[in-house]
Structure formats: structure tokens, C-alpha cells
N, C-alpha and C positions, 0 to 999 in steps of 0.2 A: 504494500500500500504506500503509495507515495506523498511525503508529507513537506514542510518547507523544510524540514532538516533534509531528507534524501535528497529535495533537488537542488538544496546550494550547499554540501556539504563536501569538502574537499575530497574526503575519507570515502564515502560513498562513491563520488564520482571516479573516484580510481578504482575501489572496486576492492573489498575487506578482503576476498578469495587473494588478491595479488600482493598483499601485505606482509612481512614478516611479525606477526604480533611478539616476538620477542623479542626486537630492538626498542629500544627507549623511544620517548614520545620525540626526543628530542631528532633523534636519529630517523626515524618515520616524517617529522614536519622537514627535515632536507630533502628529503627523497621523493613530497609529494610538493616542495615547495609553497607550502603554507606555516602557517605559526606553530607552535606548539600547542596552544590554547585548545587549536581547532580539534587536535590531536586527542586532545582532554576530553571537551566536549562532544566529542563523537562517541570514545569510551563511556562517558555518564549515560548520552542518550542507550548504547546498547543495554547497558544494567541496568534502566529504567525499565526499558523495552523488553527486556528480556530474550534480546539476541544471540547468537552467536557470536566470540569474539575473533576473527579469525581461525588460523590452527592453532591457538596457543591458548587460549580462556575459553570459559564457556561458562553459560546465566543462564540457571533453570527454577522453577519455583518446583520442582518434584524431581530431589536426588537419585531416585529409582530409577530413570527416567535416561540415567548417563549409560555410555557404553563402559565396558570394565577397563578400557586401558587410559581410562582421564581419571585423575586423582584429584582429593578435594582439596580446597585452597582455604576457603572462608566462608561465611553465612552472616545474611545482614537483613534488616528490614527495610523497605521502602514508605514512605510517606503515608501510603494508604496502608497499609501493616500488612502488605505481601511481605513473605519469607521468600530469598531467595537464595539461591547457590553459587560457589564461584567453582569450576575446576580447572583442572591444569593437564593437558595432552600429552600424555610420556608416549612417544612413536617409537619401536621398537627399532634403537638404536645398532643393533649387531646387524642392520637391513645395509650400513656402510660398507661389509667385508660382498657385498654380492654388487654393488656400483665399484669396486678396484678392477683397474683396467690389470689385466694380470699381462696382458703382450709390453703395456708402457713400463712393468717394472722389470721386465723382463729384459728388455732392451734396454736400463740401464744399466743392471748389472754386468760387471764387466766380464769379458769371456776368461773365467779362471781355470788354470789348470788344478788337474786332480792333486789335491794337497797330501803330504805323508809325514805326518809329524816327526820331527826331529828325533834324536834320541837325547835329552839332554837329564843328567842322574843329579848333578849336583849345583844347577844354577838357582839363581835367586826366584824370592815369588813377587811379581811383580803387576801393581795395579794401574789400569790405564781409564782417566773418567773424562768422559767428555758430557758436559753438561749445555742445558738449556739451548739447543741450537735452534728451537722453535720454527722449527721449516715450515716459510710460507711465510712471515712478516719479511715487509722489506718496508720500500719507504726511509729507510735510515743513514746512516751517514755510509755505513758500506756497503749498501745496495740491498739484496736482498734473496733470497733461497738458492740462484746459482754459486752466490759469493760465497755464501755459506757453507755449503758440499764441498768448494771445493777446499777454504779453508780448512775442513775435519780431514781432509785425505794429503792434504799438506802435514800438517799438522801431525798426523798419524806418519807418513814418513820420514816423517824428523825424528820422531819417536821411536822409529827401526833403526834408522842409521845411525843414531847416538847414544843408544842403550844397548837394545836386543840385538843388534849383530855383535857387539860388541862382549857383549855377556847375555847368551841366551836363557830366559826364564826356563824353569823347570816348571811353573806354574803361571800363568796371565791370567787375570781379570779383568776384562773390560768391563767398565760400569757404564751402563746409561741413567743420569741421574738426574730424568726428568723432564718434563715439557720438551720433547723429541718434536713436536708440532706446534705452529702458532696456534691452532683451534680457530672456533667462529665463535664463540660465544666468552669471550673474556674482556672485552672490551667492544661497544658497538663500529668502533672506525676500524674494525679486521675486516668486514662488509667490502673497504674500499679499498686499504691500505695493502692487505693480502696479495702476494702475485701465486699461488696456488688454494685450489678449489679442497676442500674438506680431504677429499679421496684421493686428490695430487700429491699432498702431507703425506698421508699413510704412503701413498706410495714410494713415496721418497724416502720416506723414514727405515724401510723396508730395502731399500735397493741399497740407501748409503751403510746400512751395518753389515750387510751383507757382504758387501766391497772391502768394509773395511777386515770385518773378519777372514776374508780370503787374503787381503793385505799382512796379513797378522799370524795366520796358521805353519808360513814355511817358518818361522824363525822362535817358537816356544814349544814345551815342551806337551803342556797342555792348557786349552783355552774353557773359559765359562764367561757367559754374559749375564749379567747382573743387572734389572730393570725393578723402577719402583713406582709408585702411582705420583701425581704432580694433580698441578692446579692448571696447568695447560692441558694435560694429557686427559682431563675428566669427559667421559663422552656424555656432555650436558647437554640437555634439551631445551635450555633460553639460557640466557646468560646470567650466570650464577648458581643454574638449578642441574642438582644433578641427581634425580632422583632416586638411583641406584646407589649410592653406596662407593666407598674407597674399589670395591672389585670391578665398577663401571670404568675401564679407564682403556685411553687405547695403546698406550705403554704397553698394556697387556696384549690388546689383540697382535701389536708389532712382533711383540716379541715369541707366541706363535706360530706367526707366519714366518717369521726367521727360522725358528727350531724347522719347521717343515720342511725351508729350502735346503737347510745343513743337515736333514735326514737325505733326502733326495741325491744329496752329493756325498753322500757317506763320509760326512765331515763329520767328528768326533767333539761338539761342543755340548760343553754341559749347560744348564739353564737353570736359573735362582729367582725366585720373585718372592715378596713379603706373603706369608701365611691369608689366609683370607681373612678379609676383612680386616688387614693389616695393612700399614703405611710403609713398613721398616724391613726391610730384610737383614737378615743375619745368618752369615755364615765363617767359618774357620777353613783355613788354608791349614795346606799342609804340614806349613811348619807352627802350627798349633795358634797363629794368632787370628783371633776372634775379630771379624769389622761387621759393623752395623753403617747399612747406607739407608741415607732416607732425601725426599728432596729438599724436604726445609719452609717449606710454605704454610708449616702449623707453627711459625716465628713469626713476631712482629717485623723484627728486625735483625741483622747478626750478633747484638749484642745481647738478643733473650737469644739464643739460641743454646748456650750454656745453662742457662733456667731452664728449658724447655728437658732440654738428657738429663737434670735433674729430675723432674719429676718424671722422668721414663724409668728413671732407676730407681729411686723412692716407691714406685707403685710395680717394680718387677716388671715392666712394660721389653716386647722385644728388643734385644738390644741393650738393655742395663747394665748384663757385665762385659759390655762389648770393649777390647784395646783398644780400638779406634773406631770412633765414628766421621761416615765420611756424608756430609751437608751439601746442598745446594740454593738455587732459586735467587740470591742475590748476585750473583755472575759477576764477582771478585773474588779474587783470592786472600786467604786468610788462614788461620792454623791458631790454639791456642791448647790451653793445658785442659784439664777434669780434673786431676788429683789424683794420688794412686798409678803416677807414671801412664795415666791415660791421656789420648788428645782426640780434639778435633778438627777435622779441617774442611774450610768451605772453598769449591771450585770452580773457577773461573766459566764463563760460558762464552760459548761460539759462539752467538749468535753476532747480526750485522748491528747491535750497539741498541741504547733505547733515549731517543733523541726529546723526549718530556723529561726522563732523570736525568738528561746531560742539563736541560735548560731550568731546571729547577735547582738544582744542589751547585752544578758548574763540575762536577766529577764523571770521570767514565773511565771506566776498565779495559785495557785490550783483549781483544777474544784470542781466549788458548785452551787447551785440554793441559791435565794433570795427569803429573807420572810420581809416582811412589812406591820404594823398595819396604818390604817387611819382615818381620824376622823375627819369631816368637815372642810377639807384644810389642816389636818396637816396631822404628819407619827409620827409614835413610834416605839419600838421595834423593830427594824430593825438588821435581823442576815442574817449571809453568814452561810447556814449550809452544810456541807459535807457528 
């Protein structure tokens, strides 16, 4: 029925179905070129009305009434003492691994030959972390997801030629330590600023560990890859919302799709992820020392990040009596004590830079990954390479 809201309303005239109702009003009035207000008042008129709110809300006065994969939000009375409902559309996010173009990742993987592990009895065990490369932001002072890849495989060859040929691991760890993708839902301007689509991420994410583990396998003794949940990595359904839980995350789907391809090539890598429904993974190396990795996004800042392993180990949380815990999500480097001969240290990130914290603070970090020798509770050699 057509009223003077439907036909002069900016929202309407565009058309609710072609909306993203999970960006901000603010981000919506860019995009339809109107105010925000109008934005507002189009929202009030559907909850008045008892509309549909795009895919993302929904306004019913009879809860029964929903299909079972929208979840409820809130309940409120209107003017006239209608009860009404708010919900919230959770889309069955794992619908993502069935849109991966599996020939585009296929094709960047590089053409590896058949790898045959080293024999190496008595080299070091040695961790390698590359953090927050958030593949798919650009927009920044170093570009964006090409600069980025190739940064990690730089990067990572600097790391063979100046370590591991040199003294080959008897054990590697490569850690991935988080937001491995920019995501779509962590801030509204990924919408614009993005130069890859949801499913270009994953697949990149996918191709580049791949690469780099074939980079990595002629020269250690034995490899495992280490992945934990992030605040990038959450496969949210609006921005903020992630309504599954720490195990919704696509760190994870990544890093099955990896084991697959390293079954496929009869490549001998082992695989680690935090316990379910767990942030933190923990494991012990051979030579008996214990590290707890996690990303670091349950911190305010790097300076509670030592409060934070406190009360991990006060309440026996994974990781308590861990030698080392290895942190992320502030994409600096840094290192400090625990107590008890324990440390922690937080690792620098590849991504192409984040050009609102350069303009706010005046501070920026250079992108590198982190190398760390270990050795029954301690760490040695310890470099930030580029």
C-alpha cells in the first residue's frame, strides 16, 4: 500500500531487498546518498509498521511466527500497546566454503615439488609467527593484499636463508596468529576500502600458507601449523555479531582446507588449534617447553595484556602454566617478563600498515614476521625479520 513515506522515501525508492541492513545508518545514507536521519526514519516507520527489515532485522507482533534460523534480539511496545518482536538473520555461514573458486586457488599455488623431509637429529626447535596480514585491506600507505603476499614470502625467505639453512630445525612451528583476512564486517568502510571479495580472502589465505609451507618443508626436520580464533577471523553475520561462538571462525575453516591440500601431497604436517570453544592453544615441543599462543584481542591494550595471562593462570585457564606465551592483534613488537622465568611476547604484523592509528597516535610499526629459538622453557635468538 502506498503511503507519502513509500513514495518520497529515499530507502524505499532504492529498494530494502538491495540494502545491506548490517552497515551503519551512516554507511547506508553514503550509499543511497541521503542523510542519515532519513536512514533512521525509515527504520522507525518499518517497526511501527511492522515490516521486514531487510536480511538482517525482522518486526513481528507473533514470535511463533519466525522461521528457526533468525534469533531474537529484543521486545518492545508500541504507542497503541502492540507487543512487538525484533530478530536477527544468522545465514548459514559455512555456505562460504561452497562460493571458493577452488581452480583461483589452485592456480596460485605454486607448482611444488614432492617435498622429503630432511633428516635433521639434533637441530634447534624453532618458531616462525606471522601475524595479522588481514588479506584484502588495502587503501594504506603500502598498498594492499598483493603487497602483502608478497611481503610474507619475502619475508619467509629471509627466514630460510639466515636461520634454517644455516642450522636446520629438528622441529618448526609456524604460527598463524590471527586475522589471516580483513573480513567484511569489522568496520563499515571494508565495503569500499577492500580490494578482495569475502571468498578472494579465504582464498588467498589458503594459497599463501600453502606456499609458504612448501617454502619451509625442504629445510626442517618436522613442520606443525598453529592457528587460533581473532577478531578478524570471526565469520560474523553484521558487524560485531557473531553469533556462533569462538569455534565460528574462518582461521579454522583455513586451516582445514590447508591440512587437506598437505594430505593430498603427502606432506607430513601436523595441525594445532585451541580446544573448543577455546581462544588459546597450547602445546609443548619436543624439547619439553610449553607455549601458549592466542591473538590478543581479549586486551585492551598491550599493556593489560600481562593482567589478562594473569587471570588465565589464577582461574587455570588454557595456557596458565605455559613458558611462553606468544600474543598478537597490536602489530608491534614487544617481549616482557611473567615471573617465574616466564615471558611474553607480542608480534609484529604484515599487514600494508593502518593509516587512522598512524594519524591518531603519529606511531607505526614496520611489517615483519617473528623468529624464535626455544629450549626447555627458555627463547634465544629472537629476530623481527622483514
Amino acid at each position: 500500500m502506498a503511503d507519502s513515506h513509500t513514495t518520497q522515501c529515499r530507502v524505499c525508492q532504492y529498494g530494502v531487498e538491495n540494502i545491506d541492513w548490517g552497515l551503519s545508518n551512516i554507511a547506508i545514507s553514503r550509499i543511497l546518498d541521503c542523510s542519515e536521519g532519513s536512514v533512521r526514519r525509515h527504520k522507525k516507520w518499518e517497526k511501527v509498521n511492522g515490516f521486514e527489515l531487510g536480511n538482517t532485522s525482522f518486526v513481528v507482533s507473533d514470535p511463533d511466527a519466525v522461521p528457526g534460523n533468525w534469533i531474537p534480539r529484543r521486545k518492545w511496545q508500541t504507542p497503541t500497546g502492540e507487543t512487538l518482536y525484533s530478530f536477527q538473520n544468522v545465514p548459514d555461514v559455512v555456505d562460504l566454503e561452497s562460493r571458493l573458486d577452488n581452480e583461483r586457488i589452485d592456480s596460485l599455488i605454486r607448482d611444488l615439488p614432492d617435498v622429503v623431509f630432511p633428516d635433521v637429529d639434533e637441530g634447534p626447535t624453532e618458531l616462525l609467527d606471522i601475524a595479522d596480514p588481514q588479506l584484502g585491506k588495502s587503501g594504506e600507505a603500502l598498498g594492499g593484499t598483493d603487497g602483502t603476499i608478497a611481503r610474507i614470502y619475502s619475508a619467509v625467505k629471509t627466514a630460510i636463508e639466515t636461520r634454517y639453512l644455516l642450522n636446520p630445525p629438528k622441529e618448526l612451528y609456524l604460527i598463524d596468529g590471527g586475522d589471516i583476512i580483513e573480513n567484511l564486517f569489522s568496520t563499515p568502510q571494508q565495503f569500499t576500502s577492500n580490494d578482495r571479495t569475502l571468498p578472494e580472502q579465504v582464498e588467498d589465505a589458503i594459497s599463501v600458507y600453502m606456499n609458504v609451507i612448501g617454502m619451509l618443508l625442504p629445510y626442517v626436520g618436522s613442520l606443525t601449523h598453529v592457528t587460533v580464533t581473532s577478531n578478524h577471523g570471526e565469520a560474523r553475520t553484521a558487524p560485531k555479531v557473531n553469533p556462533y561462538g569462538s569455534d565460528n571462525d574462518w582461521g579454522f575453516m583455513i586451516q582445514r582446507m590447508i591440512r587437506d591440500r598437505c594430505v593430498d601431497r603427502g606432506w607430513d604436517v601436523t595441525f594445532i588449534r585451541p580446544d573448543p570453544n577455546e581462544d588459546t592453544a597450547v602445546f609443548t615441543t619436543g624439547d619439553g617447553t610449553k607455549i601458549a599462543v592466542t591473538h590478543g584481542h581479549h586486551s585492551s591494550s598491550p599493556s593489560r595484556v600481562k593482567d589478562w595471562i594473569k587471570g588465565q593462570d589464577h582461574g587455570r585457564r588454557p595456557g596458565w602454566d605455559a613458558d611462553l606465551w606468544l600474543t598478537h592483534h597490536f602489530h608491534h613488537s614487544w617481549h616482557d617478563t611473567l615471573g617465574g622465568g616466564r615471558w611474553v611476547f607480542g608480534t609484529p604484523s604484515v599487514d600494508p600498515g593502518s593509516s587512522w592509528f598512524t594519524r591518531k597516535t603519529g606511531d607505526s610499526s614496520p611489517p615483519a614476521i617473528m623468529c624464535l629459538t626455544v629450549d626447555n622453557g627458555k627463547w634465544s635468538n629472537h629476530s623481527i625479520v622483514v
